[in-house]
C-alpha positions, 0 to 999 in steps of 0.5 A, spaced: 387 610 668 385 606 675 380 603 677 377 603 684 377 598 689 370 597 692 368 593 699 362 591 698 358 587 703 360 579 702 367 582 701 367 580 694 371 585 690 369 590 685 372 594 681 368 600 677 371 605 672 368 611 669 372 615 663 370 618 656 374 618 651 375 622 644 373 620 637 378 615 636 378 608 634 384 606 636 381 607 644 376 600 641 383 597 643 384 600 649 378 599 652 378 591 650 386 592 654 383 595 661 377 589 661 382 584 660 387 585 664 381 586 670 378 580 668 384 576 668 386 579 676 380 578 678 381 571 677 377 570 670 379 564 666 383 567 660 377 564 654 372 568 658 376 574 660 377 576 652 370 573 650 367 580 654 373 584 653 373 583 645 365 585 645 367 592 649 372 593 643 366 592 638 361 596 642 366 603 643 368 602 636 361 601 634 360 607 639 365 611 635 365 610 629 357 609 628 354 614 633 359 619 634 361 619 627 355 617 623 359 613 618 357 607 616 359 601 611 351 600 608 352 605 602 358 599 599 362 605 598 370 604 598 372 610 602 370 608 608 377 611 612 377 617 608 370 618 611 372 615 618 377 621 617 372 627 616 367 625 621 373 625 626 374 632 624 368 635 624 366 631 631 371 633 634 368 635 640 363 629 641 366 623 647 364 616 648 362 614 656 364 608 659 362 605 665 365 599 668 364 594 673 367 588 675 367 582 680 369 575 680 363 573 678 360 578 674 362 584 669 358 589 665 360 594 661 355 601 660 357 604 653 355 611 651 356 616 644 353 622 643 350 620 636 344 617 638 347 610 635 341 605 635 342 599 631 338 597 626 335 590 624 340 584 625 341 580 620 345 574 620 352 576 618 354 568 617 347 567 613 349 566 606 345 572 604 349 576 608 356 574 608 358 580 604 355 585 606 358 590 609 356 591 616 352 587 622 358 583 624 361 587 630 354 587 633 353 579 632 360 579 635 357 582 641 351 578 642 355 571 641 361 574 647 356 576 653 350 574 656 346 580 656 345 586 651 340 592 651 339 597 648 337 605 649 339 611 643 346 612 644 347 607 649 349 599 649 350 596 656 353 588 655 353 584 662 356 577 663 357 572 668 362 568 669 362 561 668 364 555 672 366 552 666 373 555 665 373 552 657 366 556 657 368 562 652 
């Protein structure tokens, strides 16, 4: 996959990228590889690059795995994998859309499952109530990674700007 280089009017570099990918949550990984090697080109600190990076991994696993696949870890049950790997079956034909855009001050990242995937309340997954459950982590993640995030049925749209900062995460 590549990604196209954008003039746009300032002159700044922009790099956009739209692609889907099967029902596979392994591709979380890819995805996390292509946005931190961007961001890094760009010029990105390396902190900041992964921050953004590792929160486009948990939004197309969570696309995946819950919209797509519509499995979740919220009933305790121990055969979380074995139902991972009956709902990839059964959904075969499902795809997760992603749309990057990148520039050196900026990033955001368009991610769609075909589930409907909206999540629930969050509860705070450090909270001492909460620290066993089993679900609520990657989405607090999300939200402690970037600076924006909106949702819509099925769809997750993360942004962060980059900081002057370079420790900044």
């Amino acid at each position: 996959m590549k990604f196209e280089h954008i003039e746009n009017r300032e002159g700044a570099e922009i790099y956009e990228e739209e692609f889907s990918w099967e029902n596979e949550p392994g591709k979380s990984d890819e995805a996390q590889t292509l946005a931190d090697e961007k961001l890094k080109a760009l010029g990105w600190p390396e902190g900041q690059a992964f921050a953004f990076s590792e929160a486009v991994h948990e939004a197309v696993d969570n696309a995946i795995v819950h919209g797509n696949l519509n499995v979740n870890r919220k009933d305790g049950s121990d055969d979380y994998p074995d139902r991972i790997k009956a709902a990839q079956e059964a959904n075969k034909e499902k795809r997760v859309r992603m749309y990057f855009r990148f520039s050196k001050d900026d990033a955001t990242a368009q991610i769609k499952d075909e589930g409907g995937y909206v999540p629930e309340k969050l509860d705070d997954p450090t909270a001492g109530e909460h620290v066993l459950d089993g679900s609520g982590r990657g989405l607090y993640l999300i939200f402690s990674k970037v600076d924006d995030v909106n949702f819509a049925p099925g769809e997750i749209i993360i942004h962060k700007q980059r900081k002057d900062n370079e420790d900044a995460p």
